[in-house]
C-alpha positions in Angstrom: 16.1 26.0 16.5 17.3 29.5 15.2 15.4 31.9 13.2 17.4 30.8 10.1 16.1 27.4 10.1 12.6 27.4 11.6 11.8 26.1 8.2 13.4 23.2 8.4 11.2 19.8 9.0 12.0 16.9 11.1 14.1 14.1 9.8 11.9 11.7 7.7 8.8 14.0 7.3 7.6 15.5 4.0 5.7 18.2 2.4 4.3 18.2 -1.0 4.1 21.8 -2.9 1.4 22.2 -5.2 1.6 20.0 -8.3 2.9 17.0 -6.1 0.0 17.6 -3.9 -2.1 17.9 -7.5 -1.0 14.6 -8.4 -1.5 13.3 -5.1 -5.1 14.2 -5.2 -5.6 12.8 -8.8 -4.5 9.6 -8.0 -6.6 9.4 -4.4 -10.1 10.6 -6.3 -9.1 8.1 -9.2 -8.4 5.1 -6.9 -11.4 5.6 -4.9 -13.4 5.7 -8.1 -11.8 2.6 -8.7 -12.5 1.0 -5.8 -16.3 2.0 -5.8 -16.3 0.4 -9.2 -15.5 -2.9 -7.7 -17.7 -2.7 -4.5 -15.0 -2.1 -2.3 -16.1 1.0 0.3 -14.4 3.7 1.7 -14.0 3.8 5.6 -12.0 6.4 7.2 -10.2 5.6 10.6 -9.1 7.9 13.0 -5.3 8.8 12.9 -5.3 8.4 17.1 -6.7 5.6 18.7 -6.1 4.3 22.6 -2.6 2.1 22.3 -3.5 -1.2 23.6 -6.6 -1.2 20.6 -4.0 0.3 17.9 -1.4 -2.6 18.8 -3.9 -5.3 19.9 -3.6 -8.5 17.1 -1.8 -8.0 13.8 -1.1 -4.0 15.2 1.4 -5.8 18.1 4.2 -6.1 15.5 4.0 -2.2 15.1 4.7 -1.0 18.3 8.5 0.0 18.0 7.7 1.9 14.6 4.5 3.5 16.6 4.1 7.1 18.3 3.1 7.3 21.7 1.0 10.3 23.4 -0.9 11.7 26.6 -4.4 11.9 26.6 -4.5 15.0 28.5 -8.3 14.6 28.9 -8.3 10.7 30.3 -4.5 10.6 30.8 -4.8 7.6 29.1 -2.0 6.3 26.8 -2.8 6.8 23.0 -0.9 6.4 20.2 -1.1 7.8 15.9 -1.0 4.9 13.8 1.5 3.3 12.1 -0.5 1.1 9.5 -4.0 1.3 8.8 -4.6 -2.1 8.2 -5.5 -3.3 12.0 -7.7 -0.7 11.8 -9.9 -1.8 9.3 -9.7 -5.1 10.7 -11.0 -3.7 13.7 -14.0 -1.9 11.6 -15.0 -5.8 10.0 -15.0 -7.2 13.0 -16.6 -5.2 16.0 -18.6 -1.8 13.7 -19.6 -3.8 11.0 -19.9 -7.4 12.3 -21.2 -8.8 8.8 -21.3 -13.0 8.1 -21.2 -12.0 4.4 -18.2 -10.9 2.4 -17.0 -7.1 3.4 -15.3 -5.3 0.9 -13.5 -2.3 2.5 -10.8 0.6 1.0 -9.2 3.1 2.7 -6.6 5.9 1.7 -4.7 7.9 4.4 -1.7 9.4 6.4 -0.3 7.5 8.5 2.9 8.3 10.9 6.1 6.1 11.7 9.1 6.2 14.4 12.0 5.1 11.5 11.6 5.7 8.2 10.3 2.7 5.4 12.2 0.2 3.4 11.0 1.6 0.2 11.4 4.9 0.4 13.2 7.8 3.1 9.4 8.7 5.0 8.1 8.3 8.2 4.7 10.1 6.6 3.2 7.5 4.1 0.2 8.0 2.6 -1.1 4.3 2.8 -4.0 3.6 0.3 -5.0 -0.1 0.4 -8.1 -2.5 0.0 -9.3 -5.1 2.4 -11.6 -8.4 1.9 -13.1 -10.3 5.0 -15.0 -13.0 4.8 -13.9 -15.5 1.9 -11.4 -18.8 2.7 -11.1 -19.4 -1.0 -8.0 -18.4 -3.7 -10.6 -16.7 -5.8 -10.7 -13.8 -2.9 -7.0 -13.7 -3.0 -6.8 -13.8 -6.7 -9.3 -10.5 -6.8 -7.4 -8.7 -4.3 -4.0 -9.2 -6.5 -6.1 -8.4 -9.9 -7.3 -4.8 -7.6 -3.4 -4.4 -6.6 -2.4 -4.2 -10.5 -5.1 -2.1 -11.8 -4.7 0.2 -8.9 -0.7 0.3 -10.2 -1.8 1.1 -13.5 -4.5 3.6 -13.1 -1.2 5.7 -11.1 0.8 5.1 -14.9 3.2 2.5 -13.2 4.4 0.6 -16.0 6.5 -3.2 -16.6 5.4 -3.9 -13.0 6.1 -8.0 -12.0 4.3 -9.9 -9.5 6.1 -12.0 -6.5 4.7 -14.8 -5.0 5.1 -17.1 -1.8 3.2 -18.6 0.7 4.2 -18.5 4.0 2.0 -21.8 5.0 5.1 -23.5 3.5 7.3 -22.3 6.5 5.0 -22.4 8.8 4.2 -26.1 8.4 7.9 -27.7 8.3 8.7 -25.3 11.2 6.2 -27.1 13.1 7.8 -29.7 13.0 10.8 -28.9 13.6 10.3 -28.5 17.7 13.2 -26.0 17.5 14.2 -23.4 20.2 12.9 -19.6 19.8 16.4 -18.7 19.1 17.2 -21.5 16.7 14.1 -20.6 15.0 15.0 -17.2 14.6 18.3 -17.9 13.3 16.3 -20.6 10.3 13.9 -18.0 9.7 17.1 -15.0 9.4 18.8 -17.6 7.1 16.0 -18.1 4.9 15.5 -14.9 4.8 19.4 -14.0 3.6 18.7 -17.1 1.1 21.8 -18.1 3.0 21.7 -21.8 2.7 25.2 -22.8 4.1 23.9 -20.9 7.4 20.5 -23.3 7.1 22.8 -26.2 6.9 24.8 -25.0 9.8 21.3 -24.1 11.6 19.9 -27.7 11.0 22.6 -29.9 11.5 23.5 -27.8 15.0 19.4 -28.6 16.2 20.2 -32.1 15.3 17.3 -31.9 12.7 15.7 -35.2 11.1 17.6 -35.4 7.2 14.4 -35.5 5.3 13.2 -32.3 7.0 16.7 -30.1 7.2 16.7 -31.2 3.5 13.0 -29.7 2.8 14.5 -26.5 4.5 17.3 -26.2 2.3 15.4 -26.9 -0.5 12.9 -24.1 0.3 15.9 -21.8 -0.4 16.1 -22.6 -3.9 12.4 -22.6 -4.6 12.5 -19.4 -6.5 11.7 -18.9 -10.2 9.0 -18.8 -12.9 6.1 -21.1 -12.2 7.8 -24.2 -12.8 9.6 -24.7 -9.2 5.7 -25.4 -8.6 6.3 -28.5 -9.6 10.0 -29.3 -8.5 8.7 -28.4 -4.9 5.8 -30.8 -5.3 8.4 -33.9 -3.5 7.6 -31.3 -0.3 4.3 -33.2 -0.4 5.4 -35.6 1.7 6.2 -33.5 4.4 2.4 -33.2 5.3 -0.5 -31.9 4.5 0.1 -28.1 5.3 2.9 -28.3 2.8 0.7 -30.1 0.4 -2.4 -27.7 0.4 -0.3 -24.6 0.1 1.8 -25.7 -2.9 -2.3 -26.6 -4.3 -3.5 -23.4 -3.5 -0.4 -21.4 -5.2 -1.0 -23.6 -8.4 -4.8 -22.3 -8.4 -3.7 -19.1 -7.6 -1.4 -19.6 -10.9 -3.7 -20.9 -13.0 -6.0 -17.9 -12.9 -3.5 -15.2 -13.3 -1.9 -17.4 -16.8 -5.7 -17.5 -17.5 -6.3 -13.9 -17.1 -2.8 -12.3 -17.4 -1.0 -14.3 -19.5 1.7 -11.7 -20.6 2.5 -10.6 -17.3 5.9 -11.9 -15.4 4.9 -13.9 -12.4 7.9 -14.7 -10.0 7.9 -17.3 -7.3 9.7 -17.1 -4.0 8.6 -20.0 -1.7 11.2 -18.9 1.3 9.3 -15.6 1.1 8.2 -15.0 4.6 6.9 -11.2 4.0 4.7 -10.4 7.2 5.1 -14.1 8.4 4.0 -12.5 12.3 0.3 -12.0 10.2 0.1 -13.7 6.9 -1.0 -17.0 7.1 -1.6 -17.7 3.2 -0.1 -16.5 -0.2 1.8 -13.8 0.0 2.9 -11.2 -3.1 4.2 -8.2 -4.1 4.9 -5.6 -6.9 8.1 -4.3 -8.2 9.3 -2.3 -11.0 12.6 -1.8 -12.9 15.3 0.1 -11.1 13.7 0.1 -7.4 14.8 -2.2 -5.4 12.0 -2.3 -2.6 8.6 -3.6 -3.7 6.1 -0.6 -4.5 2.5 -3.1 -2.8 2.3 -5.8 -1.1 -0.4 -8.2 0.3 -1.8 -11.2 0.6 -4.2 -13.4 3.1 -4.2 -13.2 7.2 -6.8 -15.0 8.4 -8.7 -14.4 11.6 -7.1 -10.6 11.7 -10.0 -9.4 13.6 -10.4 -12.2 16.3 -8.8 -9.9 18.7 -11.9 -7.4 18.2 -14.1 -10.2 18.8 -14.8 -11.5 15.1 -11.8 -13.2 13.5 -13.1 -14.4 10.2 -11.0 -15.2 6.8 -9.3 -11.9 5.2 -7.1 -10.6 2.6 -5.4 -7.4 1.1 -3.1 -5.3 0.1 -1.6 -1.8 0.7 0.7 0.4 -1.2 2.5 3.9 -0.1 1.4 7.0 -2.8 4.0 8.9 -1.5 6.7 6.5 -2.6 5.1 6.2 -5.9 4.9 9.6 -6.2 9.3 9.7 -5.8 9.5 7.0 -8.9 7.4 9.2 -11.1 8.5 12.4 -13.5 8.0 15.5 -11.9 4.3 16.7 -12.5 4.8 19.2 -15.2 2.7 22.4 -14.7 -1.0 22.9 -16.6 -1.1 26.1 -17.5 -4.3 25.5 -18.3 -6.5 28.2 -16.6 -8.6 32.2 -17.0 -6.6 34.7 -16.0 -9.3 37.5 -15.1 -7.6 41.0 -14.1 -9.5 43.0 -11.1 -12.4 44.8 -12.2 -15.3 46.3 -10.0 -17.5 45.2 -13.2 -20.7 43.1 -11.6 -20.7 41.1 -15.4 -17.3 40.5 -14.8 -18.0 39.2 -11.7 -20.8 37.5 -13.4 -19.0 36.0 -16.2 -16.3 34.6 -13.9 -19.0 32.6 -12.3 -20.3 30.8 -15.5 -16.9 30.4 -16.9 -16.2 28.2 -13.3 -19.4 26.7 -13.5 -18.2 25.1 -17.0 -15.4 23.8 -15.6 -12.9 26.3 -16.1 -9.8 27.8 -14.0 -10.4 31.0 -13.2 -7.7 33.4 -11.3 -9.0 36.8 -10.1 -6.4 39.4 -10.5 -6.0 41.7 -7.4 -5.7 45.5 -7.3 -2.0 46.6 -7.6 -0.5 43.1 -7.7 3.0 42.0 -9.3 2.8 40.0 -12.2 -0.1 38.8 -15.1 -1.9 35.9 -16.3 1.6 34.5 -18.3 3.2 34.8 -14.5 0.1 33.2 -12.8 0.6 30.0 -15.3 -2.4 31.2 -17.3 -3.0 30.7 -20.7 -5.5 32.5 -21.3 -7.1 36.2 -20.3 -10.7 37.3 -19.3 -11.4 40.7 -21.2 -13.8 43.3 -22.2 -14.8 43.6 -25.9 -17.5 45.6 -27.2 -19.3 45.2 -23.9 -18.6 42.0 -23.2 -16.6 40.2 -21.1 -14.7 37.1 -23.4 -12.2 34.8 -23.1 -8.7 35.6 -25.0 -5.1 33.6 -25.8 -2.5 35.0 -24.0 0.4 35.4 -26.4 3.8 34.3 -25.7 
């Protein structure tokens, strides 16, 4: 690296200047408010944790996107996290060790190896809510209600909810008995809503018809919250199918209940974290991204790796990706502009003026520019021995 281009940053890694940050800040100090208001508590985990802790459980499936480091002082392996969830999980379950419901937010850097989905980072600043301790849809149902009000306390408008549950999958591939590799390649398909490569998958395993049939069907399960009821002849498949499909039609029933006007999409080959998830599953888009902006839903027994696995769901978003769909922040000029003076009232009168909850930015001695150029819009000066407060004119 040259002198010329020390500034540079690495690939992936971001910086916000001083409104971003602004914004940034707004939104953290609002959403924790939030939070608070809905008993959710703050808990702040360390960005560096020993590896085989970070990755141990749900944290496994992060290990590629994970930075490793020396402990110089134990020479141990540590690494910076990747996702705060497992973290939190690890809080519930071995700090707190509570039988009652635990309500727990967090907001916070965290660091990748390859950049997101959503959005060209490898520095998101995760913000996200977590709820141990509850089997029932009501728990996931509060979680989703937090996810939306969170989206709209940050001014994200004509956002529509996806649904799945990935209990669906998980209980025909069961029963399936299929290789790892053939598995992989159904679950790939699915994905890829590719269904003349799930016919090819399930007629090469030699699969019973009834079941390579529920497969394909799963494919087309997507819609408004009518394919709940087309995928009810999955009933017969068992009764993993059976109390999934109930508990997305409870899950349904609330939000028409509660939200009637907003759009609810259903996806029942979504398999979003299936390696973790073991319930309903959703996310939040808007118009003209392509990448879903939150995301959560129900993985039970996250924390039995710390010694305490115990019902759970959540959801996380990335403020820094909300931050890229939004208008830039425009500036607010809004602030004292209060040239240098050796004055103790000046001094004086800064302090109450601050103490009101005004901007105020000393002037220094022999400095370039005024209040217009330091974004003020208005001017401290002295009047008939006073100090007072004055419009600075255009």
């Amino acid at each position: 690296m040259t002198a010329n281009n020390r500034w540079l940053l690495p690939e992936g890694i971001e910086e916000l200047l001083p409104d971003q940050a602004q914004r940034l800040e707004q939104w953290r100090r609002t959403l924790l408010d939030l939070f608070r208001s809905w008993g959710y508590q703050l808990v702040i985990p360390p960005l560096v944790e020993h590896l085989d802790s970070l990755l141990t459980g749900v944290g496994s499936d992060l290990e590629l996107d994970t930075f490793k480091i020396i402990d110089p002082q134990s020479g141990r392996l540590l690494g910076v996290r990747a996702d705060i969830t497992p973290q939190v999980a690890r809080i519930d379950a071995h700090r707190l060790r509570r039988e009652i419901p635990s309500r727990l937010c967090y907001i916070g850097p965290v660091l990748r190896t390859h950049t997101t989905p959503a959005a060209n980072t490898r520095n998101p600043m995760q913000v996200g809510a977590e709820l141990y301790g509850h089997h029932g849809i009501e728990s996931d149902f509060e979680i989703l209600m937090l996810m939306l009000e969170c989206l709209s306390a940050m001014g994200l408008k004509d956002v529509a909810i996806d649904i799945g549950h990935v209990g669906l999958y998980r209980a025909l591939i069961d029963q399936s008995m299929l290789s790892p590799e053939d598995s992989k390649r159904l679950f790939e398909a699915l994905q890829r809503k590719s269904v003349p490569d799930i016919e090819e998958t399930v007629q090469k395993c030699r699969m019973s018809p009834t079941l390579a049939d529920a497969f394909i069907l799963l494919a087309n399960l997507n819609g408004d919250s009518s394919i709940l009821d087309e995928a009810q002849v999955l009933t017969s498949m068992g009764s993993g199918v059976e109390e999934a499909l109930q508990q997305l039609q409870a899950l349904t029933k609330l939000l028409q209940t509660h939200l009637p006007s907003y759009p609810l999409h259903f996806d029942l080959a979504e398999l979003r974290g299936y390696a973790y998830h073991t319930g309903v599953v959703f996310a939040a888009f808007v118009p003209g991204f392509g990448q879903e902006i939150a995301a959560g839903g129900r993985y039970d027994n996250i924390g039995k790796a710390f010694g305490h696995g115990r019902a759970a769901t959540g959801f996380s978003s990335d403020l820094m990706t909300i931050s890229s769909l939004m208008e830039e922040p425009k500036s607010d000029d809004k602030a004292i502009y209060a040239p240098y003076c050796a004055d103790s009232n000046w001094l004086l009168r800064i302090r109450e003026l601050r103490a009101q909850g005004e901007t105020v930015i000393c002037g220094l001695p022999r400095q370039s520019g005024g209040g217009r150029q330091m974004r003020c819009d208005r001017e401290l000066r002295r009047k008939d021995g006073q100090w007072v407060v004055k419009k600075i004119e255009s």
